[in-house]
C-alpha positions as a printed NumPy array, in Angstrom:
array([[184.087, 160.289,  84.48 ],
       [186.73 , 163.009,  84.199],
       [190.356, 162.078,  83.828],
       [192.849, 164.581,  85.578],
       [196.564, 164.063,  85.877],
       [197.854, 165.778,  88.927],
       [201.708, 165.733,  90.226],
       [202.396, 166.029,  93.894],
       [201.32 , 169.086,  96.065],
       [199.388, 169.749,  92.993],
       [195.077, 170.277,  93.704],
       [191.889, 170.086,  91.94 ],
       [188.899, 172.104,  92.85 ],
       [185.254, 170.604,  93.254],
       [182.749, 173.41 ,  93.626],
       [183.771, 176.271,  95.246],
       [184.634, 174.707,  98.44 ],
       [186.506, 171.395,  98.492],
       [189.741, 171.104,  97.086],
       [191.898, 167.705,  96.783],
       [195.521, 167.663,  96.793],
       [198.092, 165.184,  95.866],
       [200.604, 164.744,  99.221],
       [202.111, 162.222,  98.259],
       [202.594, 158.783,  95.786],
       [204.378, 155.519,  96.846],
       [204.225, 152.408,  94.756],
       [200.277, 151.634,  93.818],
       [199.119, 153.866,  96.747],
       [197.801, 157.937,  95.739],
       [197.772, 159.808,  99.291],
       [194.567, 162.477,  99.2  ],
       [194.45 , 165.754, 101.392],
       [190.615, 166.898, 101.231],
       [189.757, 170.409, 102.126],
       [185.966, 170.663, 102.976],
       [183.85 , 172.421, 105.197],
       [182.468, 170.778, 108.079],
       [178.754, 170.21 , 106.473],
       [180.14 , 168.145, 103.761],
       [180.644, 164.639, 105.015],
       [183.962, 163.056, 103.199],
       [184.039, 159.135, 103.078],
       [186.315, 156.307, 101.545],
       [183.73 , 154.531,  99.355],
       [183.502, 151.282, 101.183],
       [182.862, 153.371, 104.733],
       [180.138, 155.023, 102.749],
       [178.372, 152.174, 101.151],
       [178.156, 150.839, 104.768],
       [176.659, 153.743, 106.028],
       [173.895, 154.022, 103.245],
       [173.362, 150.315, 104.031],
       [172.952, 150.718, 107.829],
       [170.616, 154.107, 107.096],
       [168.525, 151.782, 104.614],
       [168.417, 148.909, 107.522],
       [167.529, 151.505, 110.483],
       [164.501, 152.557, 108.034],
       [163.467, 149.27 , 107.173],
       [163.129, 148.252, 111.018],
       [160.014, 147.442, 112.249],
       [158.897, 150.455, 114.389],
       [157.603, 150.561, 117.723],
       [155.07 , 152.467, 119.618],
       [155.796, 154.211, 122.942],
       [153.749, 151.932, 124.958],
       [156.401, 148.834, 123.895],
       [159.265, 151.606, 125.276],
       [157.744, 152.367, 128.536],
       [157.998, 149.034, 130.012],
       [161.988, 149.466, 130.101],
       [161.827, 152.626, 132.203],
       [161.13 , 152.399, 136.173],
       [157.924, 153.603, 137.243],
       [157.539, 156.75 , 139.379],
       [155.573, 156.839, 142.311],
       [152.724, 158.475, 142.706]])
């Protein structure tokens, strides 16, 4: 893990597109600004752990044929 000591308004630069910058510090809490571009999804960790569990879930779902489906739509006339 890299340690960086940063003071406010002060950034750091991941890659050569996403920058994070100190805006401001209050008691225990660090407030982030995160410069990305748009295809580079930014999560807290807790809102991404539950996304990589729902993704593993959805894939672990039993899956069904399109004959099961077709019984839920209304049947055309013919």
């Amino acid at each position: 893990m890299l340690v960086l000591t940063r003071r406010l308004n002060e950034s750091i630069i991941i890659g050569d597109a996403v920058a994070v910058t100190i805006l401001g510090i209050e008691n225990d809490q660090v407030k982030l600004g995160i410069t990305a571009p748009k295809d580079v999804s930014v999560h807290r960790q807790e809102v991404y752990e539950q996304i990589k569990k729902a993704n593993v879930e959805a894939a672990q779902s039993p899956s069904r044929d399109i004959s099961s489906v077709l019984k839920y739509l209304p049947q055309r006339k013919r």
